[in-house]
N, C-alpha and C positions, 0 to 999 in steps of 0.2 A: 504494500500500500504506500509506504512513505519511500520506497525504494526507487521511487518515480522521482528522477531528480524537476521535473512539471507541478507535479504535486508539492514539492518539498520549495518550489520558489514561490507556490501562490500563497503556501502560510508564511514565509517570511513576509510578502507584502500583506497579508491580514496581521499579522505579529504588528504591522505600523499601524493600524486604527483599520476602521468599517471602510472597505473599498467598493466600491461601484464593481459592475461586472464588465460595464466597457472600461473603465479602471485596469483591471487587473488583463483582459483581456489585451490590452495594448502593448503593455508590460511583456507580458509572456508570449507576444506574437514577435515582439521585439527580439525576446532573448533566445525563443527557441524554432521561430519559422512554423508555428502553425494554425492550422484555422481557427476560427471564431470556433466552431462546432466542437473541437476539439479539445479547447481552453475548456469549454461550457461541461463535456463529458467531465473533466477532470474533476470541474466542478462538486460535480452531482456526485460523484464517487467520495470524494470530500466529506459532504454533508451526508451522504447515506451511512459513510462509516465510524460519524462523531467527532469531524477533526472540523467542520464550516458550521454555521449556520446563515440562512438568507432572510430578509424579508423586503417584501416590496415597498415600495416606495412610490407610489404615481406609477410612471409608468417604468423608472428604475428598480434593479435590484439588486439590495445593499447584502456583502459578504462578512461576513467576521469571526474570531476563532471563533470556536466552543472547544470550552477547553476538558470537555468530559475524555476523550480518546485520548487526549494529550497525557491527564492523568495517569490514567491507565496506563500506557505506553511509560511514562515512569516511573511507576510503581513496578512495571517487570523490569525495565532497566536497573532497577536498583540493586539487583543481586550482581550486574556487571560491573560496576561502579570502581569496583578494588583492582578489577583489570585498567583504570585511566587515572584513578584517584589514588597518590599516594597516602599512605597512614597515618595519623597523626603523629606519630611519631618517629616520621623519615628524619627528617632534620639529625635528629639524635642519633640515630644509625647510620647516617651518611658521614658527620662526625666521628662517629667508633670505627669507623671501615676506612678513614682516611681520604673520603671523599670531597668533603667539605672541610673548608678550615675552622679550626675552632675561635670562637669569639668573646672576649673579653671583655665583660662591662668595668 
């Protein structure tokens, strides 16, 4: 789902506030060469799976997170976390290994 690097530009421009869908479609027709129809799929797969929500507006229609999938999505990320996230107590071990130099107040 977020493996779509299409999908994965149009939450950074929703990450910036409520975008228009000619908004984001111009955006992403910019960065990646595709159609109006295609932005729109992306869309809709977005909102079906918890990552968009829309609502009209006249006769526009405004995009914005919904951050329920997002949750989710880190709440399982969190068991990976120790793989990118040093320990609190690297410093200290990087220190004892001679990796770091030690510091003196």
């Amino acid at each position: 789902m977020l493996g779509d690097p299409v999908r994965r530009r149009i939450l950074e421009l929703l990450a910036l506030g409520e975008q228009s869908s000619g908004a984001i479609t111009e955006a992403v027709r910019a960065d990646f060469g595709i159609s109006q129809p295609a932005v729109s799929q992306h869309l809709k797969v977005l909102r079906d799976n918890g990552f968009a929500t829309v609502r009209p507006e006249g006769t526009r229609r405004l995009y914005a997170v919904d951050d329920t999938a997002l949750r989710d999505a880190d709440a399982w990320l969190g068991q990976f976390r120790r793989f990118w996230a040093p320990p609190a107590d690297a410093p200290a071990t990087q220190v004892a290994r001679g990796k770091r130099p030690r510091r003196f107040a």
